[in-house]
C-alpha positions as CSV (number, residue, x, y, z in Angstrom):
1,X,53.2,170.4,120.1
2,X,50.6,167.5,121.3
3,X,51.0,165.4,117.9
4,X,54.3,165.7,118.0
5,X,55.2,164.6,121.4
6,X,53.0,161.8,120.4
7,X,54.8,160.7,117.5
8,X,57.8,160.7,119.5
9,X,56.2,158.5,122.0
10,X,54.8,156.2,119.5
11,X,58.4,156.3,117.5
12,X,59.7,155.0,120.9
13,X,57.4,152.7,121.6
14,X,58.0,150.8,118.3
15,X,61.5,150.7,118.5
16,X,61.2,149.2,122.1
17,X,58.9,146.8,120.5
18,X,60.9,145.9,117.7
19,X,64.1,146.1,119.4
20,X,63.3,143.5,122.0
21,X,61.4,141.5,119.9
22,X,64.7,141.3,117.8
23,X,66.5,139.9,120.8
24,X,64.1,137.1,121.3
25,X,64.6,136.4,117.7
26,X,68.3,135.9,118.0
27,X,68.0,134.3,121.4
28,X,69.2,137.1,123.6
29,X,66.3,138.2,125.2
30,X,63.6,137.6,127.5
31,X,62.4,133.8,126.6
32,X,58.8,134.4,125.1
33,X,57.0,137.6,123.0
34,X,54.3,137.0,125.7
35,X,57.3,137.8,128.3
36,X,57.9,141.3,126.0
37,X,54.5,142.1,126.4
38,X,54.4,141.1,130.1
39,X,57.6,143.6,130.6
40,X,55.6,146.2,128.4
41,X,52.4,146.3,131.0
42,X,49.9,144.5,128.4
43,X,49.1,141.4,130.9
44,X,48.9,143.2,134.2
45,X,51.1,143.7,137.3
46,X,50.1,140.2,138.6
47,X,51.6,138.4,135.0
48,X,54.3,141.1,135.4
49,X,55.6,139.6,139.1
50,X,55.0,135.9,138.4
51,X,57.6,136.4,135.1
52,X,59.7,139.3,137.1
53,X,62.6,137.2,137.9
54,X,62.9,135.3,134.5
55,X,62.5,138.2,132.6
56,X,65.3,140.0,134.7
57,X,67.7,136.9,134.2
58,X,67.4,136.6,130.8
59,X,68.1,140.4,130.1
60,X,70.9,140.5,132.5
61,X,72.3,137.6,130.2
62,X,71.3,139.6,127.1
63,X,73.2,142.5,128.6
64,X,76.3,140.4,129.4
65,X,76.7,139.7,125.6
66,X,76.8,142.7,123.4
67,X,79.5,141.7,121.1
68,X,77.9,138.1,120.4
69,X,74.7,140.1,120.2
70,X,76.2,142.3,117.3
71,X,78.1,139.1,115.5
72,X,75.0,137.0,115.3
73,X,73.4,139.9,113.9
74,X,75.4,140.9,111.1
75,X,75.5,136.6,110.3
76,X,71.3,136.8,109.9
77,X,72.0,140.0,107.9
78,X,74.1,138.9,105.7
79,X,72.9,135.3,105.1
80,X,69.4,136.4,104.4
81,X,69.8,139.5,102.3
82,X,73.0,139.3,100.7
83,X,73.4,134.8,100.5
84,X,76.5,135.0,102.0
85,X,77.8,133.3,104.2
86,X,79.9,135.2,107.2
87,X,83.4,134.9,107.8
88,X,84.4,132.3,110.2
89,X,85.6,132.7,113.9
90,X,89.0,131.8,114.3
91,X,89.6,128.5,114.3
92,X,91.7,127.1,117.8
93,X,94.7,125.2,117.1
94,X,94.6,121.5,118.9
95,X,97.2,120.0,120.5
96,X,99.5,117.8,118.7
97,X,98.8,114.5,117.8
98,X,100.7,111.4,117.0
99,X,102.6,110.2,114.0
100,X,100.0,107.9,113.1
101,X,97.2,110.2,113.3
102,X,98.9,113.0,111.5
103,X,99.8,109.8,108.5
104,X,96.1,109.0,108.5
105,X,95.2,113.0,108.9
106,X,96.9,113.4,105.7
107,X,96.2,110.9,103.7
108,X,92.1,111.2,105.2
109,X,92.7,115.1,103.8
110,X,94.0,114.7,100.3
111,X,91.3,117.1,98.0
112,X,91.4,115.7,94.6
113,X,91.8,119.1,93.4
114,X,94.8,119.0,95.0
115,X,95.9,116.3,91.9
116,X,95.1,119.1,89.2
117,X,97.5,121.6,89.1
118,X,100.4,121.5,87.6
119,X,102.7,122.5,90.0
120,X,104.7,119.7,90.9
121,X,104.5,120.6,94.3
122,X,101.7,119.7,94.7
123,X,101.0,116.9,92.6
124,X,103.7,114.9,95.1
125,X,101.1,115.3,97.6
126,X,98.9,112.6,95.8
127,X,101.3,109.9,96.3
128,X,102.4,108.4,100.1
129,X,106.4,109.3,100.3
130,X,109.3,106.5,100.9
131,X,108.3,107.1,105.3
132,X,105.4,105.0,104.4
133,X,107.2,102.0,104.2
134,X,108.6,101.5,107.8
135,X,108.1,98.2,109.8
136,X,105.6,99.3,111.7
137,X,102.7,100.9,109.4
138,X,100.5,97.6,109.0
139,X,100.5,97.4,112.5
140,X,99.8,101.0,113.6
141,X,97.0,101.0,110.5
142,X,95.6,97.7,111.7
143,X,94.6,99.5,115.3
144,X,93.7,103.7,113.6
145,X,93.7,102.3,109.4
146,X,90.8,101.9,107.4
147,X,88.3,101.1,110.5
148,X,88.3,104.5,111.5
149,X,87.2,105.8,108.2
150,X,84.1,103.9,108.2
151,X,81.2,105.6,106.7
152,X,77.2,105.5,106.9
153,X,76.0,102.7,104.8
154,X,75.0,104.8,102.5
155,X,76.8,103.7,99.4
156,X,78.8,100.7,98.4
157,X,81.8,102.4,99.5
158,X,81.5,101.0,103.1
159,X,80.9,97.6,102.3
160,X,84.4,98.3,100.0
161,X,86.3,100.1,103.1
162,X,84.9,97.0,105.5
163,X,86.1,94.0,103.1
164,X,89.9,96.3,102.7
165,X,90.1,96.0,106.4
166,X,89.7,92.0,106.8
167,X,91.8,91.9,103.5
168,X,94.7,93.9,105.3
169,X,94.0,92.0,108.2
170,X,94.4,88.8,107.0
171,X,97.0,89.8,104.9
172,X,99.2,91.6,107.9
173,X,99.0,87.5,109.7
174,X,99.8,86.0,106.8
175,X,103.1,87.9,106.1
176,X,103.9,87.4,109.9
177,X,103.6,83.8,110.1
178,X,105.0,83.5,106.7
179,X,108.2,85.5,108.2
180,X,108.1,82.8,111.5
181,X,107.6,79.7,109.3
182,X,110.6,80.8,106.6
183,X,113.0,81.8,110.0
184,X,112.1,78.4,111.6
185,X,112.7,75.8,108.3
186,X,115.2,73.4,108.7
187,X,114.8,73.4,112.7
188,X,110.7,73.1,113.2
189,X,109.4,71.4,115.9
190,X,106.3,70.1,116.4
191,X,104.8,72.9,119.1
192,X,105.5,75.1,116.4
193,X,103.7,73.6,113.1
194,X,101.1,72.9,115.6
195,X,100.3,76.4,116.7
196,X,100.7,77.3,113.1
197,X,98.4,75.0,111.6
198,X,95.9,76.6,114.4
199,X,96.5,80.3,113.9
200,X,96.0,79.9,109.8
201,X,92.9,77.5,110.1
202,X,91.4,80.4,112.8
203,X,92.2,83.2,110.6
204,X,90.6,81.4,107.4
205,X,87.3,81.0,109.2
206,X,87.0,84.5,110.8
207,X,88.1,85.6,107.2
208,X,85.3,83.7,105.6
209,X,82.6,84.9,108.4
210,X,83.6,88.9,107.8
211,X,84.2,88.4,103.7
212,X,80.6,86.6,103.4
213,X,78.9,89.3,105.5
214,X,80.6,92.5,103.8
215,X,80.1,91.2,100.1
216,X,76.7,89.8,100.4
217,X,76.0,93.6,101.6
218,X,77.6,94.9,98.6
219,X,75.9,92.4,96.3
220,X,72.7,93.6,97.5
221,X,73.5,97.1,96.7
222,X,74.8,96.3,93.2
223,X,71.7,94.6,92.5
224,X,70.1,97.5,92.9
225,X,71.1,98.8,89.6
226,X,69.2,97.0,87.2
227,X,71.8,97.4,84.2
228,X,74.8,97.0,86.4
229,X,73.3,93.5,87.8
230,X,76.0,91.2,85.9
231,X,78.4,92.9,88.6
232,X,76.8,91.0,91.1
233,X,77.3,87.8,89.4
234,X,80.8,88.8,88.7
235,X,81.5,89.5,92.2
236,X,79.4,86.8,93.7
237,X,82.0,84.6,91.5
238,X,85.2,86.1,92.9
239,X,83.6,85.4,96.4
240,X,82.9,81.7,95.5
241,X,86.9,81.5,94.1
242,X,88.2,83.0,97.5
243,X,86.1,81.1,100.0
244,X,86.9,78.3,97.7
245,X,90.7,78.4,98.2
246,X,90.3,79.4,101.8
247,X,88.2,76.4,102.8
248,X,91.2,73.9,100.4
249,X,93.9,75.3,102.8
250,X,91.1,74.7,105.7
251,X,90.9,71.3,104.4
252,X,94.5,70.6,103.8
253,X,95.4,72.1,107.2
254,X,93.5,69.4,108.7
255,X,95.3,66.6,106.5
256,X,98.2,67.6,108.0
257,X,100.4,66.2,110.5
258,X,102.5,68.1,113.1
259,X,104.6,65.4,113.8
260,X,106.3,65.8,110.5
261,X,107.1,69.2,111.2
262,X,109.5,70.3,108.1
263,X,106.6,69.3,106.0
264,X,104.2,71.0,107.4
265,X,106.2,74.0,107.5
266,X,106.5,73.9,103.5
267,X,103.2,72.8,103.2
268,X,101.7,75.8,105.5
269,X,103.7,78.4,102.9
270,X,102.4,76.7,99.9
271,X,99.0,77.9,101.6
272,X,100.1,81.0,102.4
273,X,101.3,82.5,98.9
274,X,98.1,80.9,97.6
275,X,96.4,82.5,99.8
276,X,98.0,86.3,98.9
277,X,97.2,85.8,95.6
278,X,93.7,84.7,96.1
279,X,92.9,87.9,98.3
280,X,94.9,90.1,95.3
281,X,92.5,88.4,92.9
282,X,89.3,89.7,95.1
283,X,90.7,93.1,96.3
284,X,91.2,93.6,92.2
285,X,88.0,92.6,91.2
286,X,86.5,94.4,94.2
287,X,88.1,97.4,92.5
288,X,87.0,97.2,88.9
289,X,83.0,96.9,90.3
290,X,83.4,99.6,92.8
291,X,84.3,101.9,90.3
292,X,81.9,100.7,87.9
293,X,79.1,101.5,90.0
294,X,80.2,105.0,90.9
295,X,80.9,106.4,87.4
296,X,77.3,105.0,87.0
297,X,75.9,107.2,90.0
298,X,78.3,110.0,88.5
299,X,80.1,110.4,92.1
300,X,83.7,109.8,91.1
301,X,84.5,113.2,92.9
302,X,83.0,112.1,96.0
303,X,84.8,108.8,96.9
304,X,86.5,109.1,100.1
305,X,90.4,109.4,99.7
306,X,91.1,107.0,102.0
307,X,90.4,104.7,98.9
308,X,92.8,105.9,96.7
309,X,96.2,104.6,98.4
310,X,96.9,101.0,98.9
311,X,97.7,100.5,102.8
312,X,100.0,97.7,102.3
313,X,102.3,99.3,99.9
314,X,101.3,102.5,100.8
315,X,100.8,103.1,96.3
316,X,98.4,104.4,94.7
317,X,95.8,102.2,93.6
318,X,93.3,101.9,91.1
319,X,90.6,103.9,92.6
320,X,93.1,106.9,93.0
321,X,93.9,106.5,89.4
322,X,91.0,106.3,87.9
323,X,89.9,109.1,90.0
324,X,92.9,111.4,88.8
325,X,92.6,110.4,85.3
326,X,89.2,111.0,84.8
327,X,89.6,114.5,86.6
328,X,92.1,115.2,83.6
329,X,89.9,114.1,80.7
330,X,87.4,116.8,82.1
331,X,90.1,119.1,82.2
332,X,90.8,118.4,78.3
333,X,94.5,117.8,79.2
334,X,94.3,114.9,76.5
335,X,93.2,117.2,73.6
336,X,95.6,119.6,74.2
337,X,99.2,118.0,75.1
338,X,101.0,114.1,74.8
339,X,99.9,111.9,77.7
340,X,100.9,108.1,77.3
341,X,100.2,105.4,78.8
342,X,101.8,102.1,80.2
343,X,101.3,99.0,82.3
344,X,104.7,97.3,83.6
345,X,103.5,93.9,85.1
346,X,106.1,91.9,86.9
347,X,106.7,88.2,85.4
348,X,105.8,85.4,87.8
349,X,105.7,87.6,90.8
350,X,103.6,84.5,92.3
351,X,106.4,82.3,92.4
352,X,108.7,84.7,93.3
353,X,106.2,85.1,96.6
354,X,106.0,81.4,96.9
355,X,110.0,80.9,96.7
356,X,110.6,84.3,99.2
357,X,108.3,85.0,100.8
358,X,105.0,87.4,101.2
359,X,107.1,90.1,103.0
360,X,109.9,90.0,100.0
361,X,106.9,90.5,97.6
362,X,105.9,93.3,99.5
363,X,108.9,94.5,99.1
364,X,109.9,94.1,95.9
365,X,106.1,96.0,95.2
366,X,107.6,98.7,97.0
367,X,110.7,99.2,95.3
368,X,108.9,99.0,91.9
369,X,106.8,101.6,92.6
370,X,109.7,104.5,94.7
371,X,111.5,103.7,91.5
372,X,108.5,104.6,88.7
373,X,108.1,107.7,91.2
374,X,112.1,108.9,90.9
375,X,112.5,108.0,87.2
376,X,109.0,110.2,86.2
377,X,108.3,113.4,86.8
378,X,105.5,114.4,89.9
379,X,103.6,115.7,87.0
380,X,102.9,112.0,85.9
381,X,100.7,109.4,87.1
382,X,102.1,105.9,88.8
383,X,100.4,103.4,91.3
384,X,99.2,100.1,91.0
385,X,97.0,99.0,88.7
386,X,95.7,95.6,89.6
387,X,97.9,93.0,91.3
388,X,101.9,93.0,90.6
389,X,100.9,95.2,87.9
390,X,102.0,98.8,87.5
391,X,100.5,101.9,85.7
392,X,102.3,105.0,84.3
393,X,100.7,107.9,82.6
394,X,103.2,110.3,81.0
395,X,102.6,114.0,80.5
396,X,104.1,116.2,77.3
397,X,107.0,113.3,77.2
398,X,105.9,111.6,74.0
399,X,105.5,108.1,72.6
400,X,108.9,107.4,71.9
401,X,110.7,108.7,75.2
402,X,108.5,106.9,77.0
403,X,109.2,103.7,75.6
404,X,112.4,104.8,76.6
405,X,111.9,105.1,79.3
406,X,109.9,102.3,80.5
407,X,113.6,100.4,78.6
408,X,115.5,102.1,80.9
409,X,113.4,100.5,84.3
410,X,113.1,96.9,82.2
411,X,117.0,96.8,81.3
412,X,117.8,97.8,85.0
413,X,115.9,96.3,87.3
414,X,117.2,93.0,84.9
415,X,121.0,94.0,86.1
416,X,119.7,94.9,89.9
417,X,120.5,91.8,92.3
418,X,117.9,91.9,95.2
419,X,119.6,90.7,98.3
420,X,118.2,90.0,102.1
421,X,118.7,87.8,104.9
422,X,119.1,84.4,104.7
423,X,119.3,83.9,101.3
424,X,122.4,83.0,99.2
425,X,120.9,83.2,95.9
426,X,119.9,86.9,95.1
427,X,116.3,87.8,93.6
428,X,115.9,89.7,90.0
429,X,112.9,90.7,88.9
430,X,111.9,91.1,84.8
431,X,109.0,93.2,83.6
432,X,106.5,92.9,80.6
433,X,105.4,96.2,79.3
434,X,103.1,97.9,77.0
435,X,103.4,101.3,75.7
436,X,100.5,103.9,73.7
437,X,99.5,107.5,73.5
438,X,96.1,108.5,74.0
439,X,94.4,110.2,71.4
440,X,92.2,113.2,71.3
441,X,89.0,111.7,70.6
442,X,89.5,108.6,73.1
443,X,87.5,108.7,76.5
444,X,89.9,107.6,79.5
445,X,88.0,104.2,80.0
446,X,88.6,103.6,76.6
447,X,92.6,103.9,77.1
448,X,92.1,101.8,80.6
449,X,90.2,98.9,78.4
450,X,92.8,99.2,75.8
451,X,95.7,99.1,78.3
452,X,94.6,95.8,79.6
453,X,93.9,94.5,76.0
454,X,97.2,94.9,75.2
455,X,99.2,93.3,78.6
456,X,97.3,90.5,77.7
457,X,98.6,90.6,74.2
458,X,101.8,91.1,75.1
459,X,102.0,88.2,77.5
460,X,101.0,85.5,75.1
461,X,104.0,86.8,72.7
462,X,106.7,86.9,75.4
463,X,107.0,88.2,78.7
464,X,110.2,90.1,79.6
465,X,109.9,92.5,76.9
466,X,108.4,96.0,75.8
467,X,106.0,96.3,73.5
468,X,104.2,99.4,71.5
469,X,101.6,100.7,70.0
470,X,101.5,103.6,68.2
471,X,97.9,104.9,67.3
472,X,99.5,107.4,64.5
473,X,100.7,104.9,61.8
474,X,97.9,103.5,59.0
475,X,97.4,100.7,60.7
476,X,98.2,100.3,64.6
477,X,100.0,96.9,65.9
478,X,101.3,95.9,68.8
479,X,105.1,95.3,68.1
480,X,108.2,94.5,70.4
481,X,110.1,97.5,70.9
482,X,113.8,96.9,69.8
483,X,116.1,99.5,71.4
484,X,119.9,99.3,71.8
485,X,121.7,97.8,75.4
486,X,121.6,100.9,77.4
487,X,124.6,100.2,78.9
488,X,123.0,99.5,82.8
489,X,125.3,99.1,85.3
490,X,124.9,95.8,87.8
491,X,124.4,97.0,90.9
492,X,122.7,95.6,94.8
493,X,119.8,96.2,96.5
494,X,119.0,95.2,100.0
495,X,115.7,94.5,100.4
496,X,115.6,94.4,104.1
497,X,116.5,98.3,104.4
498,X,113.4,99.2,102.4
């Protein structure tokens, strides 16, 4: 009877012991084991009253949460013993947000995963839709755009997202004052080529300032690599070109006189559309390194989305495609159905910019790329490749539809009369193109170094045509594709509705 009234005292005693010292564990009760101990009578009633009212506050607060108590529990539980992680609570919806912040929200979100299924669906998630273009998405992504997806500087992907922003920057002023200048020749004043010539010469030296801080940063980090060191010297070069033509319009601007305003005027645009293309050339070659280094550090499925869409056009750009495409080679996608490839790459789209205007070229860009999105299917792959250039990656449609296909956008856009204010003499824009089917045994920067092998190819024989390559005859050639008049009709487009 004695031994076991003991055992039940002792069996009580433990679990006491164990059972509050498992709420100071978890941080529901009393503060300290030395406070359990006090409460238990093993320090003496005067230990006992000086820790009294703490004691009793942090019980009564342990009391107050039971359900917490039990949650918490089954989380250490099941972490610990079983490595798995407990379910969630409930996540509480916000309140709803702007238009621009639920734009950036979902571009910011895009899972590359999200590019791998088939299900087209999905797949149209990849690409920004036709909304993207309205007239006031440079400005709203100037104030909430790339700036607020600045990283750590951690990898060379800030110094990337940093030199985008003075890019768009820059570029957003440029098409504005190119807009004012083009509205105001044949009746400019002097106030007005004056201010002009003061706004560009401004934003050429705060460009240079911000471009020579951000790339000199990401210099530094490429030179890090050891084996990857000629990008440095490669980019260090691009830099040198761009400050270069910034500080000849500096220069020029200052050889300029107001007083002979129409000339100024025409002189300021000259500037201007060699200033677009100078940025195009850097933003490109920006590009190519960027991605260079990352397939190097094997993190190509850990570059920030934001990178993947071009915020001017609102295309997808290089990074995104080279991102998607080599997600497919690891998928095997190549080996086991027809994917083709093709780069479309406008014909003297730098005049065209020069004669119209940055904000027709911008344009014009735009159209380009809704139309590759409406004439291929959402299980292919278009965005912008470098420049004016376009990229199209076909899936299961084969070589010779393809080539068709590409016909079909060459012979139309040839027969499509670009319109817009102000101008009596429409705009029509020709395309050189190059055409070629991946094999199994190919790697995807193989096809990509190919690809731009043969657009240079095809330039020097004559632009305004489409050219092939097929990889199954005995011996591969580039050749002009020769297909019958498909019969387009002529038709309008007003460019200052898109």
């Amino acid at each position: 009877m004695i031994l076991t009234l003991f055992f039940i005292i002792l069996l009580t005693f433990t679990n006491t012991v164990l059972g509050v010292y498992l709420a100071v564990l978890l941080g529901y009760g009393p503060p300290t084991m030395k406070d359990v101990l006090i409460l238990l009578g093993f320090y003496g009633w005067i230990h006992y009253q000086e820790s009294f009212q703490t004691i009793k506050f942090r019980l009564i607060q342990w009391s107050e949460k039971p359900v917490a108590f039990l949650n918490r529990l089954r989380e250490i539980i099941t972490e610990r013993f079983f490595h798995k992680k407990a379910a969630e609570e409930p996540v509480v919806e916000e309140a709803p947000s702007s238009d621009i912040d639920e734009r950036l929200k979902s571009v910011s979100a895009l899972d590359i995963s999200d590019l791998l299924d088939d299900e087209s669906h999905i797949i149209e998630m990849v690409t920004p839709q036709q909304e993207l273009f309205d007239d006031h998405l440079a400005t709203l992504l100037k104030a909430k755009g790339t700036e607020a997806w600045l990283m750590g500087d951690k990898h060379v992907e800030t110094s990337i997202l940093k030199l985008n922003s003075v890019i768009m920057k820059s570029g957003i002023f440029s098409a504005e004052l190119d807009r004012r200048l083009r509205a105001a020749l044949g009746r400019a004043d002097v106030p007005l080529a004056q201010t002009s010539m003061e706004e560009l010469r401004d934003d050429c030296n705060n460009y240079l300032t911000a471009q020579a801080e951000m790339t000199d940063k990401m210099k530094s980090r490429i030179d890090e690599f050891g084996e990857l060191s000629y990008l440095a010297e490669e980019i260090e070069y691009s830099n040198m070109e761009q400050a270069a033509q910034i500080e000849t319009t500096i220069n020029n601007i200052d050889r300029m006189n107001p007083e002979e305003s129409e000339d100024t005027v025409s002189k300021l645009l000259k500037e201007l559309s060699k200033l677009r293309l100078a940025r195009h050339r850097l933003r490109d070659q920006q590009e190519k390194a960027f991605l260079t280094v990352v397939r190097y550090e094997n993190r190509m499925d850990m570059i920030a989305p934001q990178l993947f869409v071009d915020e001017i056009s609102g295309l997808r750009c290089r990074i995104g495609l080279e991102t998607t495409l080599l997600e497919w080679w690891k998928q095997k996608r190549h080996e086991t159905r027809h994917i083709c490839f093709a780069l479309l790459d406008l014909v003297k789209f730098g005049e065209i910019n020069e004669e119209h205007g940055i904000i027709i070229g911008n344009k014009a860009i735009a159209y380009m790329g809704d139309l590759l999105e409406k004439e291929f299917s959402s299980q292919d792959l278009t965005g912008i490749f470098y420049g004016n250039c376009f990229f199209l990656v076909t899936v299961n449609v084969g070589l010779r539809r393809t080539v068709a296909e590409v016909e079909k956008i060459r012979q139309g856009l040839e027969r499509t009369n670009f319109t817009f204010a102000n101008k009596d003499r429409p705009l029509t824009l020709k395309i050189t193109s190059v055409v070629t089917e991946a094999l199994p045994k190919q790697t995807d920067l193989e096809m990509l170094k190919l690809l731009e092998k043969l657009i240079d190819q095809a330039k020097k024989a004559g632009r305004g045509f489409t050219y092939l390559l097929d990889p199954g005859t005995l011996n591969p050639e580039l050749e002009k594709a020769n297909p019958p008049d498909l019969g387009m009709d002529y038709i309008s487009v007003d460019l200052d509705s898109i």
